[in-house]
Structures are given as structure tokens and as C-alpha cells.
N, C-alpha and C positions, 0 to 999 in steps of 0.2 A: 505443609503449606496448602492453606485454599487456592486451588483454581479463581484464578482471577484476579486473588486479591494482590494489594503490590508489594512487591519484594521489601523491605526492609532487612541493612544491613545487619549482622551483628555488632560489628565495629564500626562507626563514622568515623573514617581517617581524613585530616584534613588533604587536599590534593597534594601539597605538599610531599607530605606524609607518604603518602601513595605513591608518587613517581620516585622517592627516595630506596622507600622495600623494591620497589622493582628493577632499581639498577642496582641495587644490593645484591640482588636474584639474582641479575645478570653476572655483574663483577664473579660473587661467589661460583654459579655453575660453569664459567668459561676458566677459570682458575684453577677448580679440580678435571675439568676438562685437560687442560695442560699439564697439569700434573701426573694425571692419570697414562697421557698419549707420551709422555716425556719417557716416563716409564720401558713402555712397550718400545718406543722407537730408541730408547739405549741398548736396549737386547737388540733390537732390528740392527743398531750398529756393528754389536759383534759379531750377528750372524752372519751380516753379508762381510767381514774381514774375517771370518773363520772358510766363509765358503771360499770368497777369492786365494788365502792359503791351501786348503785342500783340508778341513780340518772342522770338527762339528761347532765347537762355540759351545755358552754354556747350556747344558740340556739335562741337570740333574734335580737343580729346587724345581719344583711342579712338573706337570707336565712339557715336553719339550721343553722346559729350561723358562716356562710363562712367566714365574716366579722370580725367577735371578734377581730384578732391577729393584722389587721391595726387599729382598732378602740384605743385598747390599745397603741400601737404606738405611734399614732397623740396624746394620752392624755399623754404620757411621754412627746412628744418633748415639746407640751406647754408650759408644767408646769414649775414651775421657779426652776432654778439651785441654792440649800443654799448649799453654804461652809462653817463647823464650823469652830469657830471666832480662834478655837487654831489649827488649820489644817497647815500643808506645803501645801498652796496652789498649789505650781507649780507641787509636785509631787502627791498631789491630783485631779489634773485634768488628770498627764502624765498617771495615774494606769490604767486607763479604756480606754486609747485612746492605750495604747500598747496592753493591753489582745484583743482588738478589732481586730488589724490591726496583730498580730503574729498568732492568726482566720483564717483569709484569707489566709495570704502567705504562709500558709502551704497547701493549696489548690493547690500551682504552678503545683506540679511532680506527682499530683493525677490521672491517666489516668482513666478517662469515656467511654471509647471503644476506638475500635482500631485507632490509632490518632489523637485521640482528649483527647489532653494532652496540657499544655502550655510551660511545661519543663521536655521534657521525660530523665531524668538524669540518669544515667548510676548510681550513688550515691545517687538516691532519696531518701531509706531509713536512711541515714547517716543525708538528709538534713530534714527527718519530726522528727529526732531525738533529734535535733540541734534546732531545732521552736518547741518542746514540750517541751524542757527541760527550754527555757527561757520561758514561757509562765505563771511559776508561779510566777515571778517577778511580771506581772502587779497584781497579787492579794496581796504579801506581800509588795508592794509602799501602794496599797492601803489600806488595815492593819493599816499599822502606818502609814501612811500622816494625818488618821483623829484623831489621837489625843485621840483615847479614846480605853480602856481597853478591849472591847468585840468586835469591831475589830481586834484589834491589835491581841486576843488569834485566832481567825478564821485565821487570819494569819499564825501564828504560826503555825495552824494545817493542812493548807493547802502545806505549805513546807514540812513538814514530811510526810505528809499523798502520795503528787504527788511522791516526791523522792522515797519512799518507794518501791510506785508501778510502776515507769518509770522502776526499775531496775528488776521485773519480766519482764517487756512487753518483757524488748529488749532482754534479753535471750529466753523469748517463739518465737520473731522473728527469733533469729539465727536460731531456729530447721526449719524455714521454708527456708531460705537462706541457709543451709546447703542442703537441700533437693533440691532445684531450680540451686542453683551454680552464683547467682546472686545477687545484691542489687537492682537492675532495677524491679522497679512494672509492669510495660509493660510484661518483659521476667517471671515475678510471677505470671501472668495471664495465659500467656501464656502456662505457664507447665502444667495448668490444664484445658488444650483445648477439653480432652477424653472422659468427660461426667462426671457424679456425681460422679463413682466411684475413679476417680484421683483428684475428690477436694482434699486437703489436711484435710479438716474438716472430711470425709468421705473416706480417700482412706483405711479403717476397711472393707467394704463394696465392695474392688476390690479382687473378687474370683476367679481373673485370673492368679492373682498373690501368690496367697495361694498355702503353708505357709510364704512365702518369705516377704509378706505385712503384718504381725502379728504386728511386733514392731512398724513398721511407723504406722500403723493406730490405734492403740490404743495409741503411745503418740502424734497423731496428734490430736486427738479425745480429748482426755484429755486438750492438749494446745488451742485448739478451745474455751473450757469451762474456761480455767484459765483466757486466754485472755479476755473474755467478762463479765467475773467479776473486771480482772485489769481495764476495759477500765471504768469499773460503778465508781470504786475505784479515777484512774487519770483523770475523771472529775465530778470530787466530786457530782455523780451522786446516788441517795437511793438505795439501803441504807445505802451507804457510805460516805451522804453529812456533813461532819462533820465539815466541816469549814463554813457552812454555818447552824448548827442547831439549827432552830428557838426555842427551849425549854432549852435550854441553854445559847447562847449567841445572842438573840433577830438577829439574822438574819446573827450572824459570819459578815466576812471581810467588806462588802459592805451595813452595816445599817447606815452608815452615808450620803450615795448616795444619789441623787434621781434626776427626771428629764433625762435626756441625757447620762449622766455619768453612769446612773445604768442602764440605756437603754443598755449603751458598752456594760457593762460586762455582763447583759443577752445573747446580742446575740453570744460573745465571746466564752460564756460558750455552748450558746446549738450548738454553728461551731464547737466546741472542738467535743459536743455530735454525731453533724453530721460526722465528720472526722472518728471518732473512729468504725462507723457503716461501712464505705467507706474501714477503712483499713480492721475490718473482714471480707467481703464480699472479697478484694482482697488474701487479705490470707490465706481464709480458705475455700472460697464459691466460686471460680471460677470466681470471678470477673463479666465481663461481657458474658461468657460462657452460652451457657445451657445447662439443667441438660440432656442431651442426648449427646450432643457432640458440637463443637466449632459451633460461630457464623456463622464461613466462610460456613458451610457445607451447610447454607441454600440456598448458589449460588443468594446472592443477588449483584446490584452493590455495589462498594465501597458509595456514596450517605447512601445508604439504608442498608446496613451493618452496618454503623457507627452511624445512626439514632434507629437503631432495637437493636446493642449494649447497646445503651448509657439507652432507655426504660429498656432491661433486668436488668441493672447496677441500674438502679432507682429504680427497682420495690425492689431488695435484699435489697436494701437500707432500704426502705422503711418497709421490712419484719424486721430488726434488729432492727433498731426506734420502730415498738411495741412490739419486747422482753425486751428493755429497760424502754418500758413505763410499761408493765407489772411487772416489778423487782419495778418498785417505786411504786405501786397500791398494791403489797401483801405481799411484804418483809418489817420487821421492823427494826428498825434503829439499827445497830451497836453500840454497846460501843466504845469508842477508842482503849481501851484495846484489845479490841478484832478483831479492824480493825488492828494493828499492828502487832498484835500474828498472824494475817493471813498471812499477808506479807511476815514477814522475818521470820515464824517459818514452813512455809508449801509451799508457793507460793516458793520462794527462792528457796530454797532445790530441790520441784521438777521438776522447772524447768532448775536447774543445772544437777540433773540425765536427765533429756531428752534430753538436749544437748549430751549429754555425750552420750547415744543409739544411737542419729540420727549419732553425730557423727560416733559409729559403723557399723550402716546401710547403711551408706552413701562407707565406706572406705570397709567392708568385706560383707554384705552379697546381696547389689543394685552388684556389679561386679560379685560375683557367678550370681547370678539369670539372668542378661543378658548374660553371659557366656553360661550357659544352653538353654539356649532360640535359642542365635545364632549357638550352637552345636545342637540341637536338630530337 
């Protein structure tokens, strides 16, 4: 190229065109991103439930055991696809290619640092609402497409058991949407750009605002705890996995699988488990923040901003995947009964009164307290 002269492209894409390839890029690299991190945090799973027994976990394919999670893999793809002979074939195949694919796209409005999002929606939260609520369809197709009775009850339990707790989650979310004035996860990040003490999980812990931060942080503080119990609960994660427990109904919804199909619904299941970590971290842990004060403070370029975001945003991540792996290593398994009686006898209830504070908080005592601040 001559100095000076001007750039002409090789290809003229219409803009179209161009912003098209570029969420293409994005969808595809945040995809294998997932896939890749899905990988490593299922070994991450066994190893912290090999350590909490006293006992190594797997350590033979690769190095320490790096390998395990594609080894397993490549021996699902192989292995041959049996459909039983009394099955709805078609809707026996549709169960695990939907719980797969309603996985992903609820990944769209996920923001990993600052723009780098795929669909930074104004309504994200209406739209992970709207992809969690169908999501347990693909488990009850796959329930009864196969024909058989201990399916079919995992089924069963898996409807009750998500509904149950979808209807805590989204009231512990109002109290944070009531608090932000937003449904936008970008602008939910954002409000807790001030350092650990404005997490919403910890704003107990902002003494700058005492006594005025009494009620937000103590029922934030509590909905931080409900929510990461609901999220073990809506994906039937221990010790809550009760549509899949193996001592009762030989493996719940999905013992008739195997091969590809049960392949889906594994990774289905642990995107579900991954999402659920992404959303605490946004809503309760600052997102891509540090616990000192906003990204931007570190005066990097945008490049290395959004690189150093997306690392902090992985590392929380990462931090909630082993409280979850530690609940399934020391917690024992639920009754039903008693996963119910949780739900709608305790969960429900308190998170209807915390709505009900924040709402307070939000409407009489957040307008005194900056009222005073800016008089003072």
C-alpha cells in the first residue's frame, strides 16, 4: 500500500452485511468459549467432590486428568443412539435438541464486560425469563416420549419442582430491578461500579450510608442466599436433583437416553448451571467490577478494558461453580416434601415481604438519604 493513498477495501460489504459477520463472530466465539469452559469446569466438578471425599477424581487421560471431559465426549458421540421400541420417536429426539439449543440462546443478552454482549436488550431480563420458563419443556417431551414410568415421574417432578422455584427467582430479581430502575443487565452492572460495598450482595457492608443502608443490605444479603439456593433448586442441581434421583427413579427423566441425546441434555443442564452462576455474579457480585471500584478506573484502553473485564467476569464465575460444587459434595438430598415446603412455604413468602421493603426503600427512605447528602 502507498503511503497516503486511501485504503480501499477488498470486499464492499453492505453494512448490513457487516454487522451480521460480526455477531456471527460473536455468537460463534462466546459458544466455543462455553463449550470449551463447560469442559474444564465438569472435571473442576469431580475434582472438588473427589477432594471433599478424600480421594483424587479423574487424573489418568492427559495430564492431571485435563483430558477427562473430551475423552468422555468423543465416547458419548460414538456410541450408538437406542430408541425404545414404544417411544414417540420424533418427540424423543425434539427433548434434548430443544433443552440444548434454549442453553445457548439464553446466552444472547448475557453481557461479559463492557460491550461485549451480543444483544444488550433494554428487556434482557424479561427475555432470560421467557428462555428459562420454556426450558423445562425439553425435560418433560423427554419424560414421556420414552414410554416408561420412571421417566415419565422425573418428569413430573421436574415441572413442579422449576415452576416452583422460577417463581421465587423472579421476585428475588424485582428487589434488584427495583433497586437499579432497569431490566437492562449492562445498566445492573453498572449500578455497582463503587466497589464491594455497592454490590448488591454486600451493600450491609456500605458504612457510608448508615443507618439509611440497614434494610437494602440485609434484604439484599438474604436474596443473594435465597437466590443461589433457588438457582441449585431450578437446575435440579443437589441437593435438589430430584427429577433426576438415581435411588428412586434409576436416573429420573433421561434413563432412557444415551449416546448424543443424553450428551444434549448434560450440557443443557450444566449451561443452565453455567447461566445461573453468570446471573449471581451480575446481580449480586458486581458483575464485571472490582471489589475496589469500576473497571474503567484502571485507565486502560477500551481493547484491554474489555479483555481485563471479561477475566474478572470469568474468575466470579468461576468462584460460584465451586460453591455449587461444594453444595453437591456436603449437602444431602432433599425429600420432596421438603423441597416444596421450601418453596412456597418460606421462599415465596420472603421474598414477597422483601419486595415489599425494597419497594419502601426505593419510594421513602433512598430520596431522604440523598436529600440529606445533597443539603448537607
Amino acid at each position: 500500500m502507498i503511503p497516503g493513498a486511501d485504503y480501499v477495501p477488498l470486499v464492499n460489504f453492505p453494512l448490513e452485511v457487516e454487522w451480521g459477520l460480526m455477531k456471527l463472530g460473536q455468537i460463534l466465539a462466546i459458544s466455543i468459549l462455553l463449550l470449551i469452559s463447560l469442559a474444564f469446569l465438569l472435571l473442576f466438578d469431580r475434582k472438588v467432590w473427589a477432594a471433599v471425599q478424600l480421594r483424587k477424581g479423574p487424573n489418568v487421560v492427559g495430564p492431571f486428568g485435563l483430558l477427562q471431559s473430551f475423552a468422555d465426549f468423543f465416547k458419548f458421540v460414538f456410541k450408538e443412539i437406542v430408541i425404545p421400541a414404544g417411544a414417540n420417536k420424533t418427540v424423543f429426539i425434539l427433548a434434548p435438541l430443544l433443552t440444548f439449543v434454549l442453553a445457548f440462546i439464553g446466552w444472547a443478552v448475557v453481557p461479559w464486560g463492557p460491550d461485549v454482549v451480543i444483544a444488550d436488550l433494554n428487556v434482557g431480563i424479561l427475555y432470560l425469563f421467557a428462555i428459562s420458563s420454556l426450558g423445562v419443556y425439553g425435560i418433560i417431551m423427554g419424560g414421556w416420549a420414552s414410554n416408561s414410568k420412571y421417566p415419565f415421574l422425573g418428569g413430573l417432578r421436574s415441572a413442579a419442582q422449576m415452576v416452583s422455584y422460577e417463581v421465587s427467582i423472579g421476585f428475588i430479581i424485582i428487589t434488584v430491578l427495583l433497586l437499579v430502575g432497569s431490566l437492562n443487565l449492562t445498566t445492573i452492572v453498572n449500578a455497582q461500579s463503587d466497589g464491594i460495598w455497592m454490590w448488591h450482595g454486600f451493600r450491609i457492608f456500605n458504612f457510608a450510608e448508615f443507618p439509611a443502608n440497614i434494610l437494602v443490605g440485609v434484604t439484599m444479603l438474604a436474596m443473594l442466599g435465597m437466590f443461589f439456593i433457588s438457582a441449585l433448586a431450578e437446575t435440579n442441581r443437589p441437593p435438589f436433583d430430584l427429577p433426576e434421583a438415581e435411588s428412586e427413579l434409576v436416573a429420573g427423566y433421561q434413563v432412557e437416553y444415551s449416546s448424543t441425546p443424553y450428551l444434549l441434555f448434560m450440557i443443557g443442564e450444566y449451561l443452565n448451571i453455567v447461566m445461573m452462576c453468570a446471573m449471581t455474579t451480575i446481580l449480586f457480585l458486581g458483575g464485571w467490577h472490582l471489589p475496589w471500584g469500576s473497571i474503567e478506573s484502571l485507565g486502560l484502553s477500551p481493547f484491554w478494558t474489555s479483555t481485563v473485564a471479561m477475566l474478572v467476569f470469568y474468575a466470579k464465575l468461576w468462584v460460584m461453580f465451586f460453591m455449587f460444587a461444594m453444595v453437591k459434595a456436603i449437602v444431602p438430598r432433599y425429600r420432596y416434601d421438603q423441597l416444596m415446603r421450601l418453596g412456597w412455604k418460606i421462599f415465596l413468602p420472603t421474598s414477597l415481604v422483601a419486595v415489599v421493603a425494597m419497594g419502601y426503600y426505593v419510594t421513602f427512605i433512598a430520596p431522604a438519604a440523598n436529600a440529606t447528602v445533597a443539603g448537607g
